[in-house]
N, C-alpha and C positions, 0 to 999 in steps of 0.2 A: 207571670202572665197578666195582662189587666184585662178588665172586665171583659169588654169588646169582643177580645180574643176568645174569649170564655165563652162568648153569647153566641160569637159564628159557629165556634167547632160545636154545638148543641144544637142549631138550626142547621147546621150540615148533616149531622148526625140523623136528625127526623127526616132529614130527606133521603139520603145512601140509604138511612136502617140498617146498619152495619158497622162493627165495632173494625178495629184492622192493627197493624203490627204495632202500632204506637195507642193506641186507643181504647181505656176497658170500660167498660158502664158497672155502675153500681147502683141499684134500686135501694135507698136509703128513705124511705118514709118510715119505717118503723123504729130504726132502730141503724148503730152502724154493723156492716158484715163484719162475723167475728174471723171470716178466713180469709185475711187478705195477701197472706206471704205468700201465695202462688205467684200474683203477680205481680207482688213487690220485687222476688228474685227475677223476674223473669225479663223484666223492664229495665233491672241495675244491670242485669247479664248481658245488656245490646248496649252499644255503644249510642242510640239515640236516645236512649231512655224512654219514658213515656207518661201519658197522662190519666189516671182514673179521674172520671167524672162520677160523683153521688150524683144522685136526685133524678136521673133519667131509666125508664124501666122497658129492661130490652126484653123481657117477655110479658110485656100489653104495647104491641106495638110505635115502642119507645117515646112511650110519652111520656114530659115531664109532670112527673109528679112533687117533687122536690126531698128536700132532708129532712126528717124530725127536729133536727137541732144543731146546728149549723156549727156551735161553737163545742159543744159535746163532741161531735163528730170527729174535730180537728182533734181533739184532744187523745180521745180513742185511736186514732189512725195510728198519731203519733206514737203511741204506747205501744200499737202494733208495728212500727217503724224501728223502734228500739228494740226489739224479739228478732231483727236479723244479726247477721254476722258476716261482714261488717256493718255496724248500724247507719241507718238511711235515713237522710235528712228531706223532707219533704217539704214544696214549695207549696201553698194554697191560694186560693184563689175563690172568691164569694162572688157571686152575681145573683142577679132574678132573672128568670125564663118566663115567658106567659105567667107571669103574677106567682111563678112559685122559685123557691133559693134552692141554687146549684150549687154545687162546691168542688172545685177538682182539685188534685196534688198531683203535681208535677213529680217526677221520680226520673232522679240524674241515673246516665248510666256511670258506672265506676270504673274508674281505670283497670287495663286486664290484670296486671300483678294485686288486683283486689280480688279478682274472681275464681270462683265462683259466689257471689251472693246466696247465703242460703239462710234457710229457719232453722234458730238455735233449738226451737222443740224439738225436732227430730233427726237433725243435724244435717252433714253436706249430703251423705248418699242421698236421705229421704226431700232434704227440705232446697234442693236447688233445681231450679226452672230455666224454660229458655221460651221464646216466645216464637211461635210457629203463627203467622196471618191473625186470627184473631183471637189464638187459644196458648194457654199455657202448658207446656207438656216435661214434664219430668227431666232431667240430664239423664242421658246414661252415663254409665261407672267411665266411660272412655273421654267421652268431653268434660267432665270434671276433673279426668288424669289430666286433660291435656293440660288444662288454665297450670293446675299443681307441679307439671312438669317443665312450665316455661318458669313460672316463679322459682324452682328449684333450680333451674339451668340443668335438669335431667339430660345425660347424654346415654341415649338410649341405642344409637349406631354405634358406642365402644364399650356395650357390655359385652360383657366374654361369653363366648358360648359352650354350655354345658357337655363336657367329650368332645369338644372341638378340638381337632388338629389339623395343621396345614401340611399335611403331605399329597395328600392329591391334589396339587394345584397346579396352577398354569403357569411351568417354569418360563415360558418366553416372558408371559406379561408378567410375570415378578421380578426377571432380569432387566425387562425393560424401565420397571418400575425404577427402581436402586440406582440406574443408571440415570435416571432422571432427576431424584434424588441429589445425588452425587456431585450434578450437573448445575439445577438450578438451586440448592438450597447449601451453597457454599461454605456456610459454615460446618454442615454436615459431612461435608469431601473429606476431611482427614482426621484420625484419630476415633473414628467411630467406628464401631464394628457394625456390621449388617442387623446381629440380632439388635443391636441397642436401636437401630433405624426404625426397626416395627415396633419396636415398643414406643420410640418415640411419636411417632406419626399414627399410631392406635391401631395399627394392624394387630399386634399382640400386648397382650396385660399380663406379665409375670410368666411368659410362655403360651400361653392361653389365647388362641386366636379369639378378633371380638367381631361381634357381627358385620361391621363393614369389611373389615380384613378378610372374612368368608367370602361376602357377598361379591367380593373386586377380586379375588384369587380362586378362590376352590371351581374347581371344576364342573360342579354340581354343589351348589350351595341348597340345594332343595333335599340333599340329604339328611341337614340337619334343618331345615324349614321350607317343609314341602306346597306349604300358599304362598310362600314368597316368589312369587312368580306375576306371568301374565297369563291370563284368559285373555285372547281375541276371535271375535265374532263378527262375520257378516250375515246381516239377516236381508230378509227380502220384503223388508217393507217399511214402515216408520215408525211402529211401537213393537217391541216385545209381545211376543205368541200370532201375532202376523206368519201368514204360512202363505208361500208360494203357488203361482198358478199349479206344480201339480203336487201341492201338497206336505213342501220341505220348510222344514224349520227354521234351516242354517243353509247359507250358501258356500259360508265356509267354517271352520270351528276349529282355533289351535289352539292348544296350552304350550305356553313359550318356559322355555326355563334356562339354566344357565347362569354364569355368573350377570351382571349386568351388562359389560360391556356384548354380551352374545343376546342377552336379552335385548337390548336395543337394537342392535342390526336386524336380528331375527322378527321385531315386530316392527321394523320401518319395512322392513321385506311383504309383510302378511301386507300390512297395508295399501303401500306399491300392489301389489297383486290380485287385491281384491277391489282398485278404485277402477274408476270409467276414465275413457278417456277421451276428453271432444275435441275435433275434429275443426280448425275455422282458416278459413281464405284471409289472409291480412291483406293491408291496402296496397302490398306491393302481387297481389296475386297468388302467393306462394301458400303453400297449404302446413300450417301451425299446426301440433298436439298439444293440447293444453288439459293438463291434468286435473283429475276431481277436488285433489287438494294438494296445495303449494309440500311440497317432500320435508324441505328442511325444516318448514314451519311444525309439520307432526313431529318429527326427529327431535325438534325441540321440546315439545307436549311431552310425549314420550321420558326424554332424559328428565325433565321437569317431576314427572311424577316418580322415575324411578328413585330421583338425588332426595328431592325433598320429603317424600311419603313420609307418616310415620314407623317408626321399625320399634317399638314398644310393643310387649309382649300380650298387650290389650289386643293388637291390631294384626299380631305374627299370620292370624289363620285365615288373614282378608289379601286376594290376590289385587293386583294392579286389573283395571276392567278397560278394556277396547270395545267400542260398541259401533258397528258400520250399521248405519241404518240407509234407504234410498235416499233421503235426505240431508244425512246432517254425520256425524261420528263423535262419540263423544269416550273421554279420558278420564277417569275415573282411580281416585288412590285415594288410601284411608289417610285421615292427617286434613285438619282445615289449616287456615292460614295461622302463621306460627309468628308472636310477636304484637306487638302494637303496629299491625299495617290492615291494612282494608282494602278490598275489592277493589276500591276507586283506583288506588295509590299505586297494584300496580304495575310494576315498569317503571315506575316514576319515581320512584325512590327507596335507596339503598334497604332492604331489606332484614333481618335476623335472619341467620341458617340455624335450619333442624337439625341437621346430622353436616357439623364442620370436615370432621375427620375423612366422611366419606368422600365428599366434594373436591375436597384438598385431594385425596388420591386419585380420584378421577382424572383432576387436574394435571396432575403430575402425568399422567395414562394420556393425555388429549384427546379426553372422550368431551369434557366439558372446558367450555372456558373458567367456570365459577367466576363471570364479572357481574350478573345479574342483570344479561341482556337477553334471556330467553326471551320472554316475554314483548319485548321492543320488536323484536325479530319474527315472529308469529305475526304480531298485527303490523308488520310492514311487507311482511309476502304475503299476506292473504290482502290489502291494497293492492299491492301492486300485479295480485291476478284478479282484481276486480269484484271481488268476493266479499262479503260481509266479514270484519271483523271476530276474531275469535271471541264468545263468551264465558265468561271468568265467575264461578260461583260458588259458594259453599252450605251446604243443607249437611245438619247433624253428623257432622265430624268428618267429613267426605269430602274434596276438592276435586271439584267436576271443569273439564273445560268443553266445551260446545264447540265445533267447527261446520260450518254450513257450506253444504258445494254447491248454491247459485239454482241449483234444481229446483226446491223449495221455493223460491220467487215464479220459476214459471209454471206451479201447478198451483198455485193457490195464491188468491190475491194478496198483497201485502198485510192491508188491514186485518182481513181475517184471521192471516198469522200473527199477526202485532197481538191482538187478543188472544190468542191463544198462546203466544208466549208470556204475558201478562197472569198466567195465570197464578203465578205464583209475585209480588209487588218487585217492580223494577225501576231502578232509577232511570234519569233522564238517559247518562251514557251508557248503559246496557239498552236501551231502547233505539240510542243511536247506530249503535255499532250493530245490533239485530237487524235492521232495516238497511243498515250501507250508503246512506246519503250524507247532506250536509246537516247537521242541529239543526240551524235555524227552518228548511223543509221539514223533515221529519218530523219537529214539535208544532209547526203552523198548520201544516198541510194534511198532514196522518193523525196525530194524537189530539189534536186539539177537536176536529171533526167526530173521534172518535164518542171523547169526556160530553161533548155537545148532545152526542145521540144516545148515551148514556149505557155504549158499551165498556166504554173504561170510565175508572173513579181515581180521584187524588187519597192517598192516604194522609195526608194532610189538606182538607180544603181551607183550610180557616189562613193558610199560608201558602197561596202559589206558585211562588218564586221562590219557595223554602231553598235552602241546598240538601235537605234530607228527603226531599219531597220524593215521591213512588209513586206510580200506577197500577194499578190493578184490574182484571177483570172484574167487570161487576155481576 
């Protein structure tokens, strides 16, 4: 970083008074802090990394007071740098602020097959962080599995399941299955026996059904895991414990279960049933229904969370979550994004699968295409009903998608929901697809009026044309 850059993000800093996902202050006049591996892990653990600034003091109203010793400091940090696992290469950086010296270190984020970053003192349970807005908060035991589980190549849809057997199953769909088999996977047509088919394809391991082979056959796969299901809910308002004019909680309330393929129909069913339906005159006169939300595009959400969830024994007792709100519906499955890919990305590029084996049978079943155009297909029906974009997010090990029914725009003004969806830092294109216009509107016309009046902040000021760049509520 040179100077310059140093000098803004510290005059940004006195202004916001506010540290943010990339951004830690450290009050070093005395001495350097002896506990920095909070957020040295927590910084390696994001793919933007991040900046600690010494010399600025966020509790006396961030004023700079500077370093005790500028080259001491560097020296300390680094010896503290060397105490993770894997050890952390720190970039620094000297200026003077109002006549006193700042020092920051840059802290690269580490490739995911590195992570989790953590402090060799007390090792990964204790000593590995993740960065929440402008705080460091602990890993749970599940998103440290996860990082260990993709660097393992854990396949965790063909472990076997404990007293599992396949005799209550659904002979149609497992004749149908062999037959398709049989059908498209040619080399498998002759000389194979049926038992060698499940073993081959992971239905069975040594006899022994494995959890996908449950969850795509048994009749009730909730006999042997009974959260592996859905929870779906409509409520009657736009947050959780909102209670209807006379008083109900729930407008509707199902627990789905079944194998998948019954789960899916079953909860595009709940859905269909519990959406609105409006009513519009098109230009040739004739009178249109037009649905709360485009069918196929949930159908996809849905199959989405069902194929890719996590099914690790960390997450067995975490149902799939439907949430109908008067607003919005959101989709909800344990398992964050799996792989070297990012929120941005996608849609846009060929992806890793969580669970191959399961998808692969799907496929075979023609519940799923497995070409990795759900995604494409959500944000082109919800254009083409006019509708804001689905949104795509991941908070503490959870993969959330957001779908908005057009409601939301005519009860409350844009901007006001702009900042309130802000409340947690959003890039440019989730801010896009939030509001349903062009970019170049939406950042001239909405966001930029916003940053001006000093309801939203950049979490980057010192670079505002960054490509990491966020806003936030301020």
């Amino acid at each position: 970083m040179q100077t310059e850059a140093l000098k803004k993000i510290v005059l940004g800093i006195k202004n916001i008074k506010t540290e943010s996902q990339t951004i830690e202050l450290k009050a070093a006049v005395h001495g350097c802090p002896t506990r920095l591996f909070d957020t040295l892990s927590s910084f390696s653990n994001q793919d933007e990394g991040g900046i600690i600034i010494f010399g600025v003091d966020e509790a006396d109203d961030y004023i700079v007071k500077g370093v005790y010793d500028a080259q001491d400091l560097q020296k300390k940090v680094t010896e503290q740098c060397k105490q993770m696992e894997p050890s952390i290469r720190a970039l620094f950086t000297v200026c003077e602020v109002d006549g006193k010296t700042v020092v920051s270190a840059e802290i690269p984020g580490v490739d995911i097959s590195e992570r989790p970053v953590f402090y060799k003192g007390v090792g990964r349970i204790k000593g590995s962080y993740v960065r929440v807005g402008e705080a460091d908060e602990l890993m749970s035991e599940y998103e440290i599995y996860s990082y260990e589980a993709f660097r393992k190549r854990t396949r965790d849809d063909i472990r076997t399941v404990e007293n599992g057997k396949l005799t209550i199953i659904d002979e149609k769909r497992m004749n149908d299955y062999l037959s398709a088999v049989k059908s498209e996977r040619k080399n498998l047509a002759e000389n194979v026996s049926e038992e060698e088919i499940l073993e081959l394809m992971g239905i069975t391991n040594d006899g022994v059904p494995t959890l996908a082979g449950i969850m795509t056959f048994s009749k009730y796969p909730q006999g042997y895991f009974p959260q592996l299901c859905i929870t779906a809910v409509s409520l009657p308002g736009t947050e959780q414990g909102t209670v209807g004019v006379e008083g109900e909680r729930f407008i509707d309330n199902k627990r789905i279960t079944g194998a998948i393929p019954d789960m899916l129909d079953d909860a595009v069913e709940f859905v269909r049933k519990n959406s609105r339906t409006k009513t519009i005159i098109n230009d040739n006169g004739q009178r249109v229904d037009k649905p709360e939300y485009p069918i196929k595009a949930v159908r996809e959400a849905i199959l989405n969370a069902l194929v890719h969830r996590d099914y690790s024994i960390h997450t067995e007792n975490v149902p799939i979550r439907i949430e109908m709100y008067r607003d919005r519906m959101e989709i909800i499955n344990s398992g964050g994004l799996y792989g070297k890919i990012s929120i941005d990305a996608l849609g846009k590029v060929r992806p890793e699968t969580r669970n191959a084996a399961l998808a692969n049978m799907l496929e075979l079943l023609h519940v799923t295409e497995n070409r990795y155009s759900g995604i494409p297909t959500m944000r082109s029906e919800f254009a083409n009903a006019g509708l804001p974009a689905p949104i795509f997010s991941v908070v503490h090990g959870e993969f959330k998608v957001v779908m908005k029914n057009g409601l939301f725009a005519e009860t409350m003004p844009v901007a006001d929901s702009l900042v309130d969806f802000c409340s947690t830092p959003r890039t440019r294109e989730e801010i896009v697809a939030f509001v349903g216009k062009s970019k170049n509107h939406v950042m001239s016309q909405i966001v930029a009026p916003l940053v001006a009046e000093g309801k939203l902040k950049m979490t980057i000021p010192e670079k505002p044309k960054s490509s990491n760049q966020k806003f936030v509520k301020a």
